[in-house]
N, CA and C atoms as a LAMMPS dump frame, in Angstrom:
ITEM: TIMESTEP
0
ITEM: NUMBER OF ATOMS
333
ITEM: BOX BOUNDS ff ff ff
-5.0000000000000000e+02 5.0000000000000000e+02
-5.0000000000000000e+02 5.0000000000000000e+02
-5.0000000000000000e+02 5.0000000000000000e+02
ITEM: ATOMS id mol type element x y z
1 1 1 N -167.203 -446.585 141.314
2 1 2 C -167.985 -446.202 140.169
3 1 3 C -167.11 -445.481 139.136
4 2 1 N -165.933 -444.704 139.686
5 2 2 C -165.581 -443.951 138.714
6 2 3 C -164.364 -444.55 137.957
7 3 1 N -164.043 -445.581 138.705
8 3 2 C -163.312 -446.88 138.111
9 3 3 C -163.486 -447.613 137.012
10 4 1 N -164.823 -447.946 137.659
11 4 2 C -165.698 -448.803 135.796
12 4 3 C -165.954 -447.809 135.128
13 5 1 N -166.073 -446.748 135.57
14 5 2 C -166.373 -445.876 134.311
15 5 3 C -165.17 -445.099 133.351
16 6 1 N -163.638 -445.504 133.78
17 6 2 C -162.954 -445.298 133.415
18 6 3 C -163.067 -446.633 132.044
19 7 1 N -162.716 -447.598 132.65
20 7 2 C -162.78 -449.271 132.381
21 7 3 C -163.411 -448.859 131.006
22 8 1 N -164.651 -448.337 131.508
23 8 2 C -165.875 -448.689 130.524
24 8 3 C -165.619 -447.563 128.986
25 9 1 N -165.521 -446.621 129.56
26 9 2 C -164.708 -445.476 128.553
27 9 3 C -163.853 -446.186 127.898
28 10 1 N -162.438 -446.442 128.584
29 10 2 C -161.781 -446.942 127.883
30 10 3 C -161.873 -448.171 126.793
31 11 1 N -162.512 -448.995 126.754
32 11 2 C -163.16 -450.239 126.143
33 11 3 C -163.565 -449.509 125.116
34 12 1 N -164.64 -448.587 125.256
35 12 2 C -165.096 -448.145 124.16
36 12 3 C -164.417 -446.833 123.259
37 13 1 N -163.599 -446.611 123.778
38 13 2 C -162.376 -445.9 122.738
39 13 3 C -161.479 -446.669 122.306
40 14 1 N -161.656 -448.088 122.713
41 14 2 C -160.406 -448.717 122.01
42 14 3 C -161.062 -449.351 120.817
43 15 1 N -162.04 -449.112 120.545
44 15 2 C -162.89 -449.623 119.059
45 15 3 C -162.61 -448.669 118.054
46 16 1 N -162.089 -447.635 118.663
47 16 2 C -161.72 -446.629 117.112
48 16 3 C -160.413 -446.047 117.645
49 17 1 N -159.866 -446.36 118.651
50 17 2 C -158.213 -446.161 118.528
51 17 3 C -157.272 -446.506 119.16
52 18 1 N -155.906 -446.41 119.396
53 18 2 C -155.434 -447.009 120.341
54 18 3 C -154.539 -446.286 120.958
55 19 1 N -153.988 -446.596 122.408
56 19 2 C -153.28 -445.611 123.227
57 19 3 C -151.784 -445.81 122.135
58 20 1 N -151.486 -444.173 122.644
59 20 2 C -150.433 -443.825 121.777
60 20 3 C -148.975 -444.307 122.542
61 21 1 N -148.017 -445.164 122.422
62 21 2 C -147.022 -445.21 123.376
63 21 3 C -146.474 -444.078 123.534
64 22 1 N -145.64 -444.334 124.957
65 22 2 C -144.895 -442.611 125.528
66 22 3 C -145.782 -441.637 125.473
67 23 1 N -147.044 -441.697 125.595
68 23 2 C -147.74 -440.296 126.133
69 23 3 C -148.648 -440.971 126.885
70 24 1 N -148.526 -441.086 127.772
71 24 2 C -149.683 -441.203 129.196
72 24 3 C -150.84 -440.824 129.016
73 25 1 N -152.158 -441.734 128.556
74 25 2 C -153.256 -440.941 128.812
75 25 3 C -153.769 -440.655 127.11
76 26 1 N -152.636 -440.611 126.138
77 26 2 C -152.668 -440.451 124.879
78 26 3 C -153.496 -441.256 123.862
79 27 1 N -154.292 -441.225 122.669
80 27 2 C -155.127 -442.059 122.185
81 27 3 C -154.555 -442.053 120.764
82 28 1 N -154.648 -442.719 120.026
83 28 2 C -154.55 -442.158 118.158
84 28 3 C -155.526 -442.892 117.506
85 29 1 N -155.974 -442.085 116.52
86 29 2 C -156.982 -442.55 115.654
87 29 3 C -156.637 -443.718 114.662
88 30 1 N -157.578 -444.459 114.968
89 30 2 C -157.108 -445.439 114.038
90 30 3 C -157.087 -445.426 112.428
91 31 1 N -156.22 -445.362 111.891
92 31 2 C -156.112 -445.055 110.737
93 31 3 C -157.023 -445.702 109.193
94 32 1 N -157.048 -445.255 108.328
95 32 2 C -157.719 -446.093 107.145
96 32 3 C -156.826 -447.068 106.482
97 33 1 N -157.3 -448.202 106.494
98 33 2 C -156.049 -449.034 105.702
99 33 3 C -156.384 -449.445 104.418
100 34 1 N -155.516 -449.169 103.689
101 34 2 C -155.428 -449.383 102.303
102 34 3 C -155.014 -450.233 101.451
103 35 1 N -155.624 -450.825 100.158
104 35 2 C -154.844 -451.832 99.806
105 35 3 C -153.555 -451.135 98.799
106 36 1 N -152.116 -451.243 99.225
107 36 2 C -151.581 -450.211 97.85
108 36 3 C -151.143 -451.314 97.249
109 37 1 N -150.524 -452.151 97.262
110 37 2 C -150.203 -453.599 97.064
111 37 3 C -151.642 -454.122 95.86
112 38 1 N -152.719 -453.772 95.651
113 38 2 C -153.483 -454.936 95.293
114 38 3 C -154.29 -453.739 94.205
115 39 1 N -155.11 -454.171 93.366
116 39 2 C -155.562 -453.016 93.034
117 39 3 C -156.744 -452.054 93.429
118 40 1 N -156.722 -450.969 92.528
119 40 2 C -157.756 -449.774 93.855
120 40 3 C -158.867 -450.173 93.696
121 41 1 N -159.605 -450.204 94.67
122 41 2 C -160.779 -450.067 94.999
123 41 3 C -161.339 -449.14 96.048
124 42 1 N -161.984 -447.946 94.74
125 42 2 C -162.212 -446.592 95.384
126 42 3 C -163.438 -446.713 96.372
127 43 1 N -164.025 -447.969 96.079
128 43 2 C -165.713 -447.734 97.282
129 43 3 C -164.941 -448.014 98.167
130 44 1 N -164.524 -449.165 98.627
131 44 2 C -164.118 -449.389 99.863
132 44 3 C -163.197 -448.507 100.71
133 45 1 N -162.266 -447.589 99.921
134 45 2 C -161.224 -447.284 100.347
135 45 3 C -161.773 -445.35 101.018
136 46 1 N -163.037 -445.255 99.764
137 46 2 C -163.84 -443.788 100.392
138 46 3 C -164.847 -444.495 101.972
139 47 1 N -165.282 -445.594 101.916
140 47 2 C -166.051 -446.01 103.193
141 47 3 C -164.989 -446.073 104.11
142 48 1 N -163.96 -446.366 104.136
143 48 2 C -162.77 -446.439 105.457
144 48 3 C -162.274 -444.752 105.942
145 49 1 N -162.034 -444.143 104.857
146 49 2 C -162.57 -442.689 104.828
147 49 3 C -163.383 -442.171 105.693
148 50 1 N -164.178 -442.598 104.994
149 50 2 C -165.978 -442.208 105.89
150 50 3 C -165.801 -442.612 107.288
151 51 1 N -165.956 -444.099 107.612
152 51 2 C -165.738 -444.385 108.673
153 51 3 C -164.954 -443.258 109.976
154 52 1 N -163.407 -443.13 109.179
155 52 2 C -162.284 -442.497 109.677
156 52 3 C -162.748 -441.248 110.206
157 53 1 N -163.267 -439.877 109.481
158 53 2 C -164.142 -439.194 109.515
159 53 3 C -165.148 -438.957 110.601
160 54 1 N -165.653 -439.888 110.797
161 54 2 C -166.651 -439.525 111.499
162 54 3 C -166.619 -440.179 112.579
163 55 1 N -165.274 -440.874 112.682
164 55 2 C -165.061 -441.501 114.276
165 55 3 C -164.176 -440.153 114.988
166 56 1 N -163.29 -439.99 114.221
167 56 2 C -162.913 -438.7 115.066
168 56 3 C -163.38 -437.464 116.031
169 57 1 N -164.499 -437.205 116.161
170 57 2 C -165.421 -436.441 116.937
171 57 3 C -165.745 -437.199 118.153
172 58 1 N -166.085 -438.905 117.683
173 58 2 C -166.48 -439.425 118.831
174 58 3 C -165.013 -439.751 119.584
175 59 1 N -164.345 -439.748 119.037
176 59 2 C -162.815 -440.776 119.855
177 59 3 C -162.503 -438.635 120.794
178 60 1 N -162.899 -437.593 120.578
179 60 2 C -162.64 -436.478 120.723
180 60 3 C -163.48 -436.385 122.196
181 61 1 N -164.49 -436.551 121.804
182 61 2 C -165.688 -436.93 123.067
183 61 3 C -164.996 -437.561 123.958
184 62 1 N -164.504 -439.106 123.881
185 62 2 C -164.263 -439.903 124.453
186 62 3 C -162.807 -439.834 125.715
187 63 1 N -162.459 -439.263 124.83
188 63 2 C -160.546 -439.153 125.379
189 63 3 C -161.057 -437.671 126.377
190 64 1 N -161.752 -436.635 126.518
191 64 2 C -162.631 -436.013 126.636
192 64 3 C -163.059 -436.213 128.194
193 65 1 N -164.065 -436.757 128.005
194 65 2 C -164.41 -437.6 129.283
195 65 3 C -163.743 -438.385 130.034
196 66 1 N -162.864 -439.187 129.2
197 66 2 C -161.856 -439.743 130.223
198 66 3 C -160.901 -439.191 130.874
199 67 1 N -160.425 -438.016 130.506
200 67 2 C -159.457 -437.239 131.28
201 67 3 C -160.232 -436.31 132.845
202 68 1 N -161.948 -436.272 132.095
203 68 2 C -162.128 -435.719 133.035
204 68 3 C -162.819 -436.734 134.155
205 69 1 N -162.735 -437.99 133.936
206 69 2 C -163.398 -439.098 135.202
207 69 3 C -161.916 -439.135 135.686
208 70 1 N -160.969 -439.095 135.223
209 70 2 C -159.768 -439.139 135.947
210 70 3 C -159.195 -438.016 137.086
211 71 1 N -159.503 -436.554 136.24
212 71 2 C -159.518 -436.307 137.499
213 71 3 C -160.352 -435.974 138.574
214 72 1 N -161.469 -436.73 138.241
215 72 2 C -162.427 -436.801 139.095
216 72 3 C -162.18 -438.063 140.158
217 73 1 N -161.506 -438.711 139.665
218 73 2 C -160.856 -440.092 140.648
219 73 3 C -159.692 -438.968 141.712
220 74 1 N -158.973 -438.326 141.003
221 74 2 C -158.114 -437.527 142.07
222 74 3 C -158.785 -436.783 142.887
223 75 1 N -159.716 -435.582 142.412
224 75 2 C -160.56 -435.7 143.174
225 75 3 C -161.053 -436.111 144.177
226 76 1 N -161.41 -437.277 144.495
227 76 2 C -161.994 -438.486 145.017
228 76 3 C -160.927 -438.662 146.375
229 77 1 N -159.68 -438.852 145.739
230 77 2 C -158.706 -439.242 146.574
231 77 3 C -158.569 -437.91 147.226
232 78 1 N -158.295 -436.818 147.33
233 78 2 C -158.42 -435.859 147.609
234 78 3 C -159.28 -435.123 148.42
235 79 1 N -160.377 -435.967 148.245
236 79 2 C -161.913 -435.403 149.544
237 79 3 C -162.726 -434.362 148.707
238 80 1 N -162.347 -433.893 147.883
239 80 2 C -163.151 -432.59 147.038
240 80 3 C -164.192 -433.424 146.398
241 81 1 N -164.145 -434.215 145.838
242 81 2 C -165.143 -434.703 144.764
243 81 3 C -166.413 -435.015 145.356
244 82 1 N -167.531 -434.061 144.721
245 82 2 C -168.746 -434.029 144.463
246 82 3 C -168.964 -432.768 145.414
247 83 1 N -167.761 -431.624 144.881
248 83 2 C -167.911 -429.798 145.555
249 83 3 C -167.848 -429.394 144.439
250 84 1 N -168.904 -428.836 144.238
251 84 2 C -168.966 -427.752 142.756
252 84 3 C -167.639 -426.945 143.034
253 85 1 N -166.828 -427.093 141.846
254 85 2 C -164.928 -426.149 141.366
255 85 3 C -165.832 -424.579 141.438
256 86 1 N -166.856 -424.438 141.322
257 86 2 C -167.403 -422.739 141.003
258 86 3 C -167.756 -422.389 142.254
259 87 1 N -168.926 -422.846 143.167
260 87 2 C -169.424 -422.35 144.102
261 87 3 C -169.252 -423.018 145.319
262 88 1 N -168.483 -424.588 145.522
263 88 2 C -167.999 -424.979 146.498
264 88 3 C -168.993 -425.531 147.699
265 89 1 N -170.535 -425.684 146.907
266 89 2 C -171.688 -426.573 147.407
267 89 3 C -171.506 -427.96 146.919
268 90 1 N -172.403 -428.421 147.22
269 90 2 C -172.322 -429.947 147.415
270 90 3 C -173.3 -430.274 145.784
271 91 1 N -172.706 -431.399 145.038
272 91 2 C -173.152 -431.712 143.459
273 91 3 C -174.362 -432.776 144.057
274 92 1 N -175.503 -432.413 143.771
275 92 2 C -176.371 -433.475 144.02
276 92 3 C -176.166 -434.934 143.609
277 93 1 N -176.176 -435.809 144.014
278 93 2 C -176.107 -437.159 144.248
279 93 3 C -176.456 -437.934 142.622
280 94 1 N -177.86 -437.267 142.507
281 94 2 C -177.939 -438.077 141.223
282 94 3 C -177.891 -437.191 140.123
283 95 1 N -176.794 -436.012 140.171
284 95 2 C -176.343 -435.46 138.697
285 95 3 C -175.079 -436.141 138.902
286 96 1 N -174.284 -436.455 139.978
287 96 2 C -173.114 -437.181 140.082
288 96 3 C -173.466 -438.896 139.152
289 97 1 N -174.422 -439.581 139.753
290 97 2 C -174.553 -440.769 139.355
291 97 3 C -174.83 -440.783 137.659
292 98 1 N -175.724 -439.602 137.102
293 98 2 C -175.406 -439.707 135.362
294 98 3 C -174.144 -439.061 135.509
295 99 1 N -173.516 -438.266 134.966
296 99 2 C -172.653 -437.262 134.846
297 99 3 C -171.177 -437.746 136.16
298 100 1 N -170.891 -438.921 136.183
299 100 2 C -169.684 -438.729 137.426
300 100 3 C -168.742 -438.22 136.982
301 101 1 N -168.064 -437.522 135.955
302 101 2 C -167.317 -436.711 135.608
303 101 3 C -167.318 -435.071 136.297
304 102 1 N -168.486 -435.091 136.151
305 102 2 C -169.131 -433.554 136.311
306 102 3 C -168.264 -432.923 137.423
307 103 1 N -167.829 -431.47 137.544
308 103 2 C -167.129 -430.61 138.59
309 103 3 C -167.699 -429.479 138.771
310 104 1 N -169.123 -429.391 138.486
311 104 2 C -170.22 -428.492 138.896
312 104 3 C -171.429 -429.105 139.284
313 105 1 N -171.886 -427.801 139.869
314 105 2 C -173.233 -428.121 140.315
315 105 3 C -174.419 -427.817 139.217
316 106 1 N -175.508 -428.745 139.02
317 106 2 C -176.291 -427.929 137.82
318 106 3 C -176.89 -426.45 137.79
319 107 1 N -176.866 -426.144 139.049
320 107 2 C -176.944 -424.175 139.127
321 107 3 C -175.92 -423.809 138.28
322 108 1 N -174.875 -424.177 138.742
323 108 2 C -173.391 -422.961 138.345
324 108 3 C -173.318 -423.88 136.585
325 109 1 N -173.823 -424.905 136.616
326 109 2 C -173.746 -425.794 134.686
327 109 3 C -174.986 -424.734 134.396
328 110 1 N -176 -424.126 134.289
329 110 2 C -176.511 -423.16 133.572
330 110 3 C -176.219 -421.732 133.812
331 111 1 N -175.905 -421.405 134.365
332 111 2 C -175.129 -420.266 134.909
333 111 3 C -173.978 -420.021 132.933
């Protein structure tokens, strides 16, 4: 599960950026492209803007979560995964199945 959900993460961060070479794990935003060559055209070039803008939060989210299903895969390999990191009880089953990232239990997540 925490495989495809790497998979699946990843797929969907690669719609707004791409892994950065030489940094492991690294993402970059995909940039606005411009025509400089042709002449300006300010709508289009403020909507790529826009776009740019407001993907950044989500690609922030994203890279985000994926670091933390990863080491939730070590985890995994490791025997710890699905022991609350705070109180060292057992993460109920189906806050694991939404949330398989998660490294708490929902006690010690409102806490």
């Amino acid at each position: 599960m925490l495989e495809k959900e790497i998979e699946r993460t990843e797929k969907e961060l690669s719609t707004i950026a791409h892994k950065t070479p030489g940094e492991p794990g690294g993402w970059t935003s995909n940039h606005p492209r411009f025509n400089v060559d042709g002449p300006l055209d300010l709508e289009s070039e403020t909507d790529e803007v826009e776009i740019y803008i407001n993907n950044l939060p989500i690609e922030q989210r994203l890279e985000t979560r994926l670091a933390n299903l990863r080491k939730s895969l070590e985890r995994l390999k490791q025997g710890t995964y699905g022991i609350c990191t705070q109180c060292n009880k057992k993460i109920n089953v189906r806050r694991l199945e939404i949330l398989p990232e998660t490294d708490v239990c929902s006690g010690c997540h409102t806490k």
